[in-house]
C-alpha positions in Angstrom: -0.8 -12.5 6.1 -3.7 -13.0 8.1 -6.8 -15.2 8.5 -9.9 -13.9 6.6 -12.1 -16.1 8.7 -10.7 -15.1 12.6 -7.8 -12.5 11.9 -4.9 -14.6 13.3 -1.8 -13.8 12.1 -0.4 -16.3 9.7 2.7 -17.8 8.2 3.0 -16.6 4.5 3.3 -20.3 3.6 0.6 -21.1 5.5 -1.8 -23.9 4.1 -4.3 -24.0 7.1 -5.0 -21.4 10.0 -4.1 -22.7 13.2 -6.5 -21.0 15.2 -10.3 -22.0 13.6 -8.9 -24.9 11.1 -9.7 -23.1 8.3 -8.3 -23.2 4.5 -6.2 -20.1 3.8 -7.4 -18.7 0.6 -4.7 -15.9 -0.2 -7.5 -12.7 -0.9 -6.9 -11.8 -5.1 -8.5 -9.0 -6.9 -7.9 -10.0 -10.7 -6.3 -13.0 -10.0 -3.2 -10.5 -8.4 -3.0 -11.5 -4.9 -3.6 -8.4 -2.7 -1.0 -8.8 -0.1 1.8 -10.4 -1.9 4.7 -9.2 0.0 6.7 -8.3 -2.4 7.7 -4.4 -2.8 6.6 -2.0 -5.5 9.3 -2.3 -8.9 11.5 0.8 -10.1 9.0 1.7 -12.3 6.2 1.4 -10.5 7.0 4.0 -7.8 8.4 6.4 -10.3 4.7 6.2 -12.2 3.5 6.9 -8.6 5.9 9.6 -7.3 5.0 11.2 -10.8 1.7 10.8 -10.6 1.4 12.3 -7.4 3.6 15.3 -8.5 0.0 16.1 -10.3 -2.6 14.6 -8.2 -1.4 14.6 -4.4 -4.3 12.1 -3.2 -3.0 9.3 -5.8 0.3 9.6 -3.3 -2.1 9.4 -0.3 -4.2 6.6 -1.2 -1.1 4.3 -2.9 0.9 5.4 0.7 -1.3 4.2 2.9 -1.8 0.9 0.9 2.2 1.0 1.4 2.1 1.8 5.0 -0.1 -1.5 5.3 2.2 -3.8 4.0 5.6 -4.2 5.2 7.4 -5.1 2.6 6.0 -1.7 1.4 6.5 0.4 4.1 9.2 2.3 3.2 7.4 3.1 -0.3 4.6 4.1 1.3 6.3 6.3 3.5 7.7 8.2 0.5 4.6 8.7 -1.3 2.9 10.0 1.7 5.8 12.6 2.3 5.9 13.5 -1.4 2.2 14.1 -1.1 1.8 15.6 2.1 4.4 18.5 0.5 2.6 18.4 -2.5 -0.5 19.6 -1.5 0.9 22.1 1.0 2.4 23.6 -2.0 -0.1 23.5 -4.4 -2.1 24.7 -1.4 0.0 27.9 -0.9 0.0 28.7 -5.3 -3.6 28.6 -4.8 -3.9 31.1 -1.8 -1.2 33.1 -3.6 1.4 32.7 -0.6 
């Protein structure tokens, strides 16, 4: 977790940055905390490996998000691999190799 005020890196129990003093306010969209730490369930990458069988950038855009996270990483890693080969195939049906 970092500081959204000076960038520091922080503590995930962090109450207070301990470079500029500031309150650390964990950064939510929906009320879901963005960076929670935690890895992406069973079902959650399957909808995503699936999904990406269809639609290789859904694999590119949820990878990256992976590759930024850690706890993610190696999630991230997969969907950018299954992806990557995706498109290359659906790349070559298209150009009739």
């Amino acid at each position: 977790m970092f500081c959204r005020y000076c960038g520091k890196k922080l503590k995930n129990d962090a109450v207070i940055c301990t470079s500029c003093r500031r309150p650390v306010e964990p950064l939510t969209v929906a009320g879901v905390p963005v960076d929670s730490g935690r890895a992406w369930s069973f079902g959650m990458m399957a909808g995503l490996i699936a999904a990406t069988l269809f639609l290789p950038p859904v694999g590119i855009v949820f990878g990256f998000l992976g590759l930024r996270n850690p706890a993610r990483r190696t999630q991230g890693a997969v969907l950018m691999t299954v992806s990557v080969f995706m498109s290359l195939l659906m790349l070559a049906v298209m150009l009739g190799l």
